[in-house]
PyMOL CGO cylinders between C-alpha atoms (Angstrom):
from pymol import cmd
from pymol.cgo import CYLINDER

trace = [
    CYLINDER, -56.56, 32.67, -26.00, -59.52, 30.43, -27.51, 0.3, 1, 1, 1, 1, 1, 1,
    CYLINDER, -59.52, 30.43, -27.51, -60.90, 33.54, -28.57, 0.3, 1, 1, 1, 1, 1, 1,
    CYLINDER, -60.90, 33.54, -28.57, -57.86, 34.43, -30.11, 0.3, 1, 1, 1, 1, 1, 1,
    CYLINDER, -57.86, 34.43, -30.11, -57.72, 31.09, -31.66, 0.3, 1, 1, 1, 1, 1, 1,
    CYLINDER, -57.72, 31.09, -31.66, -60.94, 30.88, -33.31, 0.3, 1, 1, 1, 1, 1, 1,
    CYLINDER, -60.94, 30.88, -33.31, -60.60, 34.30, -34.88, 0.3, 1, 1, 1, 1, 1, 1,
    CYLINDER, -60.60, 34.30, -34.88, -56.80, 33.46, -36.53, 0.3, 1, 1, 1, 1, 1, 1,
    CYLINDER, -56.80, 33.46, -36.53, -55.09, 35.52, -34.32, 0.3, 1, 1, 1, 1, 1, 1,
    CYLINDER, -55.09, 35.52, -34.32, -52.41, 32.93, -33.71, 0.3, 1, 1, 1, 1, 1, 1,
    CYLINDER, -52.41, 32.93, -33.71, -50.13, 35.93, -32.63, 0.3, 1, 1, 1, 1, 1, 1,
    CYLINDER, -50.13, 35.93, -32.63, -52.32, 37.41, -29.93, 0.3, 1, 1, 1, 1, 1, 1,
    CYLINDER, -52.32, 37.41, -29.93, -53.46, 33.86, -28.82, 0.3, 1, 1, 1, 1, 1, 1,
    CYLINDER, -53.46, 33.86, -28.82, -50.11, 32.69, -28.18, 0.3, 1, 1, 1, 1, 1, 1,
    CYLINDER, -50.11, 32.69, -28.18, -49.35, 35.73, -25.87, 0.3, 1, 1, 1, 1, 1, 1,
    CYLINDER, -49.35, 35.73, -25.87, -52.15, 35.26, -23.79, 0.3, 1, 1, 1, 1, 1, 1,
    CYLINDER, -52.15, 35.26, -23.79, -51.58, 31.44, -23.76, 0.3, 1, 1, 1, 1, 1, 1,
    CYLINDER, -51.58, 31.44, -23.76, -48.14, 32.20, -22.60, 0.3, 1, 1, 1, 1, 1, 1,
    CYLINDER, -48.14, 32.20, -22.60, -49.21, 34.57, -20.39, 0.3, 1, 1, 1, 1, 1, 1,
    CYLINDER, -49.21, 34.57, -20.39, -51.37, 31.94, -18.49, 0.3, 1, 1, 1, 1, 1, 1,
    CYLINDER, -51.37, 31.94, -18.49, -48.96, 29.29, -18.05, 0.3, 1, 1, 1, 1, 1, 1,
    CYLINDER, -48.96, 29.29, -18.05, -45.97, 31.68, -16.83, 0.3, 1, 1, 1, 1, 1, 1,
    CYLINDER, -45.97, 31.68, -16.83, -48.79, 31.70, -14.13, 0.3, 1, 1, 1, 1, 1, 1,
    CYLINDER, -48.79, 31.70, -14.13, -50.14, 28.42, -14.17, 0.3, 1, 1, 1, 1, 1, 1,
    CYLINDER, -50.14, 28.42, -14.17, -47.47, 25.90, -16.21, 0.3, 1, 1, 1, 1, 1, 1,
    CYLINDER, -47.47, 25.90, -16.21, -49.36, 23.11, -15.80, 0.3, 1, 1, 1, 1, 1, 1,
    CYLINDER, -49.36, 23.11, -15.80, -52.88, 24.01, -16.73, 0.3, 1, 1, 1, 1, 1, 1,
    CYLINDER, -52.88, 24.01, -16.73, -53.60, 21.26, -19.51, 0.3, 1, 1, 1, 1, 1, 1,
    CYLINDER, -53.60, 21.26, -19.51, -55.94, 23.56, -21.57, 0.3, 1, 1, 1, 1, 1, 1,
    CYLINDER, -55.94, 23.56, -21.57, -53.17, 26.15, -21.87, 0.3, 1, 1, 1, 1, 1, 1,
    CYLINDER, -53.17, 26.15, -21.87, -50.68, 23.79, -22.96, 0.3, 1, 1, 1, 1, 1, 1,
    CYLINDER, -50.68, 23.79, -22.96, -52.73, 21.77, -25.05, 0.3, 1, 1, 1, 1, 1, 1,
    CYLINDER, -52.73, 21.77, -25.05, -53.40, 25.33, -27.17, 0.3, 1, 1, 1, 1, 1, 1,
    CYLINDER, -53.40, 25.33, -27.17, -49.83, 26.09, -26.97, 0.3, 1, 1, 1, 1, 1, 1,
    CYLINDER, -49.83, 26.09, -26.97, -48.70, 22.95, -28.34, 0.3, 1, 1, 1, 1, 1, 1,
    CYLINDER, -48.70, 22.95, -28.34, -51.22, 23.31, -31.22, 0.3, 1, 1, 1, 1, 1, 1,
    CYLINDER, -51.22, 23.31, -31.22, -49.85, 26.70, -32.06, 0.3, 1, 1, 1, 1, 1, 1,
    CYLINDER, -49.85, 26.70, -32.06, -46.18, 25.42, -31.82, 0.3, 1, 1, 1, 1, 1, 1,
    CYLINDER, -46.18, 25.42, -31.82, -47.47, 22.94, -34.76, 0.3, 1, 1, 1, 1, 1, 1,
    CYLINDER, -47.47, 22.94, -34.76, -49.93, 24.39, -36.70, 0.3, 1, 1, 1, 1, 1, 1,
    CYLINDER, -49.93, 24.39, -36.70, -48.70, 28.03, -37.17, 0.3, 1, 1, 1, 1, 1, 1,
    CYLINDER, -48.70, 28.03, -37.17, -45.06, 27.83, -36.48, 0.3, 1, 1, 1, 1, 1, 1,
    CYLINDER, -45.06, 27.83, -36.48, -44.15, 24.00, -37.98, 0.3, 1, 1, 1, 1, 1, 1,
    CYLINDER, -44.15, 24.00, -37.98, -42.21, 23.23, -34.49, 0.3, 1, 1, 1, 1, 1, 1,
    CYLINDER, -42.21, 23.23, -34.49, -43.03, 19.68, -34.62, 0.3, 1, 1, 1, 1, 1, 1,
    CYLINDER, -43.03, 19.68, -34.62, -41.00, 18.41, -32.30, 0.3, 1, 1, 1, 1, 1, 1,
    CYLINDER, -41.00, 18.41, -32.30, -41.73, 21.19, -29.51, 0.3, 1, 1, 1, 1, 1, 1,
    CYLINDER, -41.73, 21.19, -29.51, -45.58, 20.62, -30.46, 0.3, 1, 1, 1, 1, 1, 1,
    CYLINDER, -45.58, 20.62, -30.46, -44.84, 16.63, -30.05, 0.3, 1, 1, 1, 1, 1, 1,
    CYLINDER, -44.84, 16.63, -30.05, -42.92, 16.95, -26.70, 0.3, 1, 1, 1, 1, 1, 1,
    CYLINDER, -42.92, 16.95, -26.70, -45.97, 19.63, -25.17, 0.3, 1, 1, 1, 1, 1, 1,
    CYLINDER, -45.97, 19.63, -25.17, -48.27, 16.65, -25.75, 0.3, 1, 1, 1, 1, 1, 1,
    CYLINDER, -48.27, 16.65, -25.75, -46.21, 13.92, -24.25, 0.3, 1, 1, 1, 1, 1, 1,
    CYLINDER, -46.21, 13.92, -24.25, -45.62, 16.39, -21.56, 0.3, 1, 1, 1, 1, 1, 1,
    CYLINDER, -45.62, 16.39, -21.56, -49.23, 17.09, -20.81, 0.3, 1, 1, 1, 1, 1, 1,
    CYLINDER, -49.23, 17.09, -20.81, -50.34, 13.56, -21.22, 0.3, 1, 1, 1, 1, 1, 1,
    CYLINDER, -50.34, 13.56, -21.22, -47.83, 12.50, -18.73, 0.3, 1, 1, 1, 1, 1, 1,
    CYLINDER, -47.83, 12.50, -18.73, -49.83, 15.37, -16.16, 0.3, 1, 1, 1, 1, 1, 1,
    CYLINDER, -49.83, 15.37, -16.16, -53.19, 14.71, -17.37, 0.3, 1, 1, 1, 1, 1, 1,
    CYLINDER, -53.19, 14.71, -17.37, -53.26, 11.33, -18.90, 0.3, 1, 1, 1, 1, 1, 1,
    CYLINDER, -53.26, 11.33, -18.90, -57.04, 11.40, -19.59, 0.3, 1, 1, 1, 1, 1, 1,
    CYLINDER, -57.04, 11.40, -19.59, -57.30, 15.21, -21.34, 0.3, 1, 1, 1, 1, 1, 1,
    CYLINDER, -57.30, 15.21, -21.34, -59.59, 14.46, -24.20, 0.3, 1, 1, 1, 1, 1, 1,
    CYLINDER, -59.59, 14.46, -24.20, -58.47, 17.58, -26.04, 0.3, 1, 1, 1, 1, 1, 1,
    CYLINDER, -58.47, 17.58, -26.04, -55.23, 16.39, -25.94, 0.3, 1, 1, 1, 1, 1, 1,
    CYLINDER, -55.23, 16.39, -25.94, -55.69, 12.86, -26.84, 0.3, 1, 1, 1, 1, 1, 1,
    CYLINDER, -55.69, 12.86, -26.84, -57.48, 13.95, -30.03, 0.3, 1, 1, 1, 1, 1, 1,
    CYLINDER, -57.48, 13.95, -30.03, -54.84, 16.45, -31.00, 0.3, 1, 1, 1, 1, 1, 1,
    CYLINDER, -54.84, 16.45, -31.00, -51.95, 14.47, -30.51, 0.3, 1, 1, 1, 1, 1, 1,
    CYLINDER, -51.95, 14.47, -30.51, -53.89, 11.19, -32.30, 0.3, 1, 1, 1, 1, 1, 1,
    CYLINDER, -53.89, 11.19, -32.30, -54.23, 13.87, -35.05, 0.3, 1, 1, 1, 1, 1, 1,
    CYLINDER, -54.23, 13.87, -35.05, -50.71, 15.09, -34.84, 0.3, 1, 1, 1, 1, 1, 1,
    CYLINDER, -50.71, 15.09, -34.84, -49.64, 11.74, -35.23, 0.3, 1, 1, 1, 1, 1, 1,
    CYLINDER, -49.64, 11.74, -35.23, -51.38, 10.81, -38.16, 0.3, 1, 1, 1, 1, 1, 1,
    CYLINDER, -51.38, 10.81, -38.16, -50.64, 13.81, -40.40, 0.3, 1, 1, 1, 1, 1, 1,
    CYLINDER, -50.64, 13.81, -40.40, -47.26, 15.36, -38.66, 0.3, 1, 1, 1, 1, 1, 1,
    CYLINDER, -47.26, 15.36, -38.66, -45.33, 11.81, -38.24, 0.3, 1, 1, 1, 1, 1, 1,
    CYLINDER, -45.33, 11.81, -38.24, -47.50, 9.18, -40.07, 0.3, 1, 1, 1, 1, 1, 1,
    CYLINDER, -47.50, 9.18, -40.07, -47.90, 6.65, -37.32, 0.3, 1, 1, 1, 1, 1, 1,
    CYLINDER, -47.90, 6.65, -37.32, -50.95, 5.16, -37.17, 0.3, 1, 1, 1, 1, 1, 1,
    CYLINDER, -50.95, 5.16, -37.17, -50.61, 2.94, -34.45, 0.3, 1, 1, 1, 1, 1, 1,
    CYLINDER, -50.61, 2.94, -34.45, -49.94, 6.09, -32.26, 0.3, 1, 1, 1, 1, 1, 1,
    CYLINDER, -49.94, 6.09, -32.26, -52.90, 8.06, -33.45, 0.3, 1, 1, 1, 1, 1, 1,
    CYLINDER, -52.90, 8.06, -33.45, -55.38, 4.67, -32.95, 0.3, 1, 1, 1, 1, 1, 1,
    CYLINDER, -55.38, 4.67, -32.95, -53.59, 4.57, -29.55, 0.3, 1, 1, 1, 1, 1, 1,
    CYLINDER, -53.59, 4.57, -29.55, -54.58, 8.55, -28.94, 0.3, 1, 1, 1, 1, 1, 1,
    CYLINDER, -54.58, 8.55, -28.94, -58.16, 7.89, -30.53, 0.3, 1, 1, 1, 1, 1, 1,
    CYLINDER, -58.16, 7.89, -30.53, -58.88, 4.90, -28.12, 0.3, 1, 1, 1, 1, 1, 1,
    CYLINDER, -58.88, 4.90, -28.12, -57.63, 6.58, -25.37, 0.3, 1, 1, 1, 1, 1, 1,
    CYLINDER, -57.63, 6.58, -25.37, -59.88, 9.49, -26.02, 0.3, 1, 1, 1, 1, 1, 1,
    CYLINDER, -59.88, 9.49, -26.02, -62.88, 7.73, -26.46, 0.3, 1, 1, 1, 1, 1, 1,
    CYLINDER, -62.88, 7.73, -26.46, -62.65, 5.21, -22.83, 0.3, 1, 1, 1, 1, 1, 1,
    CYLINDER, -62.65, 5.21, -22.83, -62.80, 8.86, -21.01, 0.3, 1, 1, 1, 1, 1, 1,
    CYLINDER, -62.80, 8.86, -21.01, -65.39, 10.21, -23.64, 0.3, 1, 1, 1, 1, 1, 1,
    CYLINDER, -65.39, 10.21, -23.64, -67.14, 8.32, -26.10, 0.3, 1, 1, 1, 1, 1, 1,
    CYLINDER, -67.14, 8.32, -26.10, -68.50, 10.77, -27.68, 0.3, 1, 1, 1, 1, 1, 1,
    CYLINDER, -68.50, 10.77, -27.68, -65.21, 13.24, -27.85, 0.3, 1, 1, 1, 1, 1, 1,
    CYLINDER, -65.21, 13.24, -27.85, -64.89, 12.22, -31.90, 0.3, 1, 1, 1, 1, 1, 1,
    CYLINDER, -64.89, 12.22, -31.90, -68.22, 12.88, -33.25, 0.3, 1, 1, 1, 1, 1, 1,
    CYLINDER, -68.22, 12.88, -33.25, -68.79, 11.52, -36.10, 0.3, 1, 1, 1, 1, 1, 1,
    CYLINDER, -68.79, 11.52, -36.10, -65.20, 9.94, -36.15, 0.3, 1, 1, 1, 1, 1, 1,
    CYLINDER, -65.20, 9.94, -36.15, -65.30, 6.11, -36.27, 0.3, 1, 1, 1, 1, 1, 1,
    CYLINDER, -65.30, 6.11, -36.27, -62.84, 3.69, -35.30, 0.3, 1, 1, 1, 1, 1, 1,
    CYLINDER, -62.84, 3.69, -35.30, -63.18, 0.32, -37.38, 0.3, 1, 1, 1, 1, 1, 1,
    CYLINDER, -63.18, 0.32, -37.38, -63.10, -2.90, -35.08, 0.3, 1, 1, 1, 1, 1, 1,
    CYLINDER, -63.10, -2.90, -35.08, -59.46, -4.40, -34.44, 0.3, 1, 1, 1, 1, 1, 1,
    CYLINDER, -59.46, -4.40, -34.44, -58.05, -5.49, -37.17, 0.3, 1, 1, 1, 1, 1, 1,
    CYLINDER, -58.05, -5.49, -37.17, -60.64, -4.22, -39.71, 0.3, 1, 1, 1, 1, 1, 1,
    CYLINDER, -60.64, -4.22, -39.71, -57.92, -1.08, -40.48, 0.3, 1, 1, 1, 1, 1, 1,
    CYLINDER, -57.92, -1.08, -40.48, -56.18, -3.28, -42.47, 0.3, 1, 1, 1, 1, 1, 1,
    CYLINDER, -56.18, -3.28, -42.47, -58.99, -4.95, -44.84, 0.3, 1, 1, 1, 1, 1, 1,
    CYLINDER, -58.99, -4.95, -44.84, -60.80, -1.40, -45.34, 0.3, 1, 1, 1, 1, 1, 1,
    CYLINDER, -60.80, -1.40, -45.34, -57.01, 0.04, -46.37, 0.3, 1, 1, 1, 1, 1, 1,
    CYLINDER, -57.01, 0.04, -46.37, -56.45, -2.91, -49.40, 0.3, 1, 1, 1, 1, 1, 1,
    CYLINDER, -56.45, -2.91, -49.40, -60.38, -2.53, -50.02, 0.3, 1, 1, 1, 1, 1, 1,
    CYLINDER, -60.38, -2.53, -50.02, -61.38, 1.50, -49.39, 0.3, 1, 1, 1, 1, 1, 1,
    CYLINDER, -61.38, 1.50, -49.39, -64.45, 0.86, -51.56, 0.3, 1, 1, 1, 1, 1, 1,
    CYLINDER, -64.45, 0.86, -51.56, -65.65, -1.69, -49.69, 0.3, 1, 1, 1, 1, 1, 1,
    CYLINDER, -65.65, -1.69, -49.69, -65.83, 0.15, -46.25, 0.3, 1, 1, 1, 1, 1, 1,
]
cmd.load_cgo(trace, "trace")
């Protein structure tokens, strides 16, 4: 499937994705792809939302799914607060899992949001 994924074969990716968890349901990889797919090619934001809870709930410290569902957050429902919760989450397992991503100190959000130029 991450093959599959990387080569925008959404289609053939999602068959072997569900393929692999008809066989192994709760392998986090598998359903952290799946819920991507569910979002990004087929708009089912709410099945995409509740394959993240789901897996978090299994695998509370799955990087890959912290990040996505911190991103899913911020651009599918807006909530900020979730996807800061998702990003700090992500980053006590693995600091280094967001790159070049930075998360401003507490309560800097807020001054760098009324003053962009001056972050």
């Amino acid at each position: 499937w991450f093959y599959y994924s990387h080569k925008n074969d959404a289609e053939r990716a999602e068959a072997y994705l569900e393929t692999a968890l008809s066989r192994e349901p709760g392998n986090p990889d598998a359903n952290h792809m799946f819920a991507r797919i569910q979002d990004e090619v087929h708009s089912k934001h709410d099945e995409a939302e509740a394959i993240y809870k789901q897996t978090l709930e299994l695998f509370p410290e799955h990087v890959d799914t912290l990040y996505s569902y911190g991103n899913f957050a911020l651009d599918r429902r807006d909530d900020r607060e979730l996807a800061a919760e998702m990003y700090r989450r992500g980053l006590a397992v693995d600091p280094v899992f967001l790159n070049d991503w930075e998360m401003p100190p507490e309560g800097e959000e807020e001054e760098r949001d009324r003053n962009p130029r001056e972050a």
